[in-house]
C-alpha angles and dihedrals in degrees: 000000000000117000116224133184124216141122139288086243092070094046087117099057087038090058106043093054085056099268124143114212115226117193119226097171124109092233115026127194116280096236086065127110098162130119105274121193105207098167084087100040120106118274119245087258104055099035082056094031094143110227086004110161121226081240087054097045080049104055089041096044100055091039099044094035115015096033089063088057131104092203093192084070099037091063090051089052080045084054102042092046089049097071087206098302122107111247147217121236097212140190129149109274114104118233107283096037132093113269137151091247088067092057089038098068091037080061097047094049088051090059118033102013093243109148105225110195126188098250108242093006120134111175116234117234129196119250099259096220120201123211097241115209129250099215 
């Protein structure tokens, strides 16, 4: 099984390439049936912290929320839960922007060494330019 994260945006592509989604937001779309495994996602109080920094959602994220895990059983939650299939972790940003399951398979690979990669994302890179010479 490989363990991806995305967005429910992207559920349809997900499942079509045999992944199962797998919601990891406090409140998930109504649309979704999914499994949701709410015991990772963010608190209310930290999803509607008012002038919260991304430094400041991350450091209470991962001590209010990560920090409670056994991650060891979590994965095993993650596995159960994934029939045989590989799965999608999924929340509602979208890849480039800032969102708890980001931090969330940072957290996994600290600790277990598990490699967690955004399912279709390919990370776009400004073109490096090089002052060419006249002579």
């Amino acid at each position: 099984m490989k363990i991806y994260t995305s967005y429910f945006g992207n559920s349809k592509k997900l499942q079509q390439a045999g992944i199962k989604v797998i919601g990891i937001a406090l409140y998930p779309p109504r649309w979704f049936y999914g499994i949701s495994l709410k015991q990772v996602s963010p608190t209310k109080s930290i999803l509607f912290a008012k002038d919260q920094t991304q430094e400041e959602y991350t450091r209470r994220y991962k001590s209010e929320v990560l920090d409670k895990q056994d991650m060891r059983q979590f994965l095993k939650v993650v596995e159960q839960a994934s029939g045989g299939q590989d799965v999608a972790l999924c929340c509602y940003e979208k890849p480039g922007d800032f969102c708890h399951r980001h931090i969330l398979a940072e957290w996994i690979k600290e600790k277990t060494g598990i490699e967690i990669t955004e399912y279709g994302y390919v990370e776009k890179k400004e073109p490096e330019y090089v002052q060419g010479t006249l002579f």
